[in-house]
C-alpha positions, 0 to 999 in steps of 0.5 A: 546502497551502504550503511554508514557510521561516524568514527571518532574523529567525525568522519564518515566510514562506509561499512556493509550494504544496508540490511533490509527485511521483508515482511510477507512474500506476497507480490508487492513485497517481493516486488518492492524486494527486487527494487530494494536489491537492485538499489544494492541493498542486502535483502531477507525476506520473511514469510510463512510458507516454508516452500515459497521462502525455499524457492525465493533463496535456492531458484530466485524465484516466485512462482506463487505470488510473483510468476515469471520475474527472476529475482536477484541472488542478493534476496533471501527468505526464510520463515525464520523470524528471528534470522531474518530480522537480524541485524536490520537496518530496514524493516518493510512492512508487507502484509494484509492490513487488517491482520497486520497489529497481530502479525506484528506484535508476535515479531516484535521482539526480532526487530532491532530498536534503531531500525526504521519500519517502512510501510507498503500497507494501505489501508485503515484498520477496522475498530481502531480507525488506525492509520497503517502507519500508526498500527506499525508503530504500536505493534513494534513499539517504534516511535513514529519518526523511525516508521516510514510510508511508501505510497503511489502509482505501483502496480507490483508486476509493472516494476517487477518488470522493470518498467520505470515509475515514481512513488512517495516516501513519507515520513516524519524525520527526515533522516530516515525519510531519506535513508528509505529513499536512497534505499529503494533509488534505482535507475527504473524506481524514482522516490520523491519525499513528503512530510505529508504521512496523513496524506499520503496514506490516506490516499493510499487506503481509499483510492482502492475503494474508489477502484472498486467504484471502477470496476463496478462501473465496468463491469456494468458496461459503463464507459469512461464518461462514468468513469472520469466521473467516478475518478474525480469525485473520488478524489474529492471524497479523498481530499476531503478526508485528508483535510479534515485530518489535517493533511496538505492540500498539495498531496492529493493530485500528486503521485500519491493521490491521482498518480495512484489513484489513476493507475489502480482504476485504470489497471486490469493489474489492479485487484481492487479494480479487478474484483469490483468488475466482477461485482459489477458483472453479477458475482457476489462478494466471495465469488468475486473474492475467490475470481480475483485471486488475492487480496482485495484491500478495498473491500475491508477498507471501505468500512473502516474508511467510512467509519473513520469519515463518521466519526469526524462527519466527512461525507463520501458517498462513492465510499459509503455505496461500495460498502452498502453493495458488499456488504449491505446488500444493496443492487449494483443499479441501486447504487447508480441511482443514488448516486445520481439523485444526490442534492445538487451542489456546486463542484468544490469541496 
């Protein structure tokens, strides 16, 4: 992957490997750096433990948050804001959603004007009922044709381990769409590109708390009938969200809706799923928290999605039941019960 720029006389000079920032070493953005790296990108990665970016530079390793995967020498970290944002072409976005505007207003200065941002965050801020798209775009102060969305079914180690999968890059220029999508093309990670930023992202903000749904579920002993029923209706719950937002029908059974939302209520990969087994097994919401080991995005997500589905009179009653079991008290059986005792209607919308 190079960058490229236009000479005097209208050619086209290919200059330097494209320059791409990570923001956050987590799983996910470690794994999404492997993938950058090996479409032949030059990769920095910024985060804020100063052992985690030495490891990522000097052993190209992960130990903490990406175990056993061998990274590509070409992929550097620092906690050096300044350093690793030099320059860039690429400004990937991949930290914990609900602490995303205020990380990102104090790196705002470092990122280059021309730069476009990409987002690997799925979810709905708390408060503002902000797409995650948005909230980039506000924080570096970005207009919203230079940020791009990646979304679908990718769980981090799978394509750490270089097992092949498909995503969604989403965008509203469709120049830096496609820079993004070249970017991350490589013979394992196959990008298909979508106009549709509203749609994709909300699939990908409530699709983990349908997973939660999952593996409240499972974690009750149910098996796959509930969960069949719990997927479907889940993705009902999200197509009617998009809609009202004005999202195209035509995302929601693609790799951004069910390909995702298949492979995080599927996977024990999946922290969302995961902790809401955990849930469904008896533990409380920080014993299932602590249990899982990392960020859980659905758990936060689940109010500000049900907020947002307030505010425009969205009805999503698998949302609305996960929220009241983490945080309003309501008993795991409860929230079978009322689900089941809804009115009867036709399937459709």
């Amino acid at each position: 992957m190079t960058a490229e720029h236009s000479t005097s006389s209208g050619t086209t000079e290919t200059e330097r490997p494209l320059r791409a920032t990570v923001l956050g070493t987590g799983a996910w953005g470690t794994t999404f750096a492997v993938v950058m790296a090996d479409a032949g990108c030059d990769v920095r990665m910024w985060g804020r433990s100063s052992e985690v970016c030495a490891q990522i530079t000097r052993d190209h390793r992960n130990s903490r948050n990406l175990p056993g995967v061998r990274l590509p020498a070409q992929i550097t970290a620092t906690t050096d804001a300044a350093a690793a944002l030099a320059g860039a072409d690429l400004v990937v976005v991949a930290i914990p959603s609900q602490s995303a505007r205020v990380t990102l207003t104090t790196l705002r200065e470092h990122v280059p004007a021309s730069a476009v941002a990409v987002s690997l965050m799925k979810g709905v801020e708390l408060d503002t009922d902000r797409r995650m798209s948005e909230v980039v775009a506000e924080a570096l102060g970005l207009p919203a044709r230079q940020v791009v969305v990646v979304s679908g079914p990718n769980l981090a180690r799978e394509i750490a381990e270089r097992q092949p999968t498909a995503t969604v890059v989403a965008g509203t220029d469709p120049e830096a769409t496609a820079l993004v999508a070249r970017a991350c093309t490589n013979p394992y990670f196959r990008p298909y590109t979508n106009a549709d930023v509203v749609g994709v992202e909300l699939c990908g903000a409530v699709k983990n708390v349908i997973a939660i749904a999952v593996g409240i579920a499972q974690g009750k002993g149910f098996g796959l009938n509930t969960t069949a029923t719990v997927i479907t209706r889940g993705l009902v719950e999200i197509t009617r969200l998009g809609r009202a937002l004005g999202a195209s029908a035509e995302t929601f059974p693609g790799l951004a809706g069910m390909g995702d939302l298949m492979a995080t209520c599927a996977s024990p990969l999946s922290r969302n799923h995961t902790l809401g087994k955990h849930i469904g097994e008896g533990l409380t919401l920080e014993e299932a928290i602590a249990a899982t080991g990392g960020t859980a995005e659905g758990v936060k997500s689940s109010r500000s999605v049900l907020e947002l589905a307030r505010s425009l009179g969205v009805d999503m009653p698998i949302t609305q039941a996960v929220a009241a079991v983490l945080y309003d008290g309501l008993a795991v059986d409860e929230m079978a019960r009322a689900l089941l005792a809804r009115p009867q209607k036709a399937e459709g919308l």
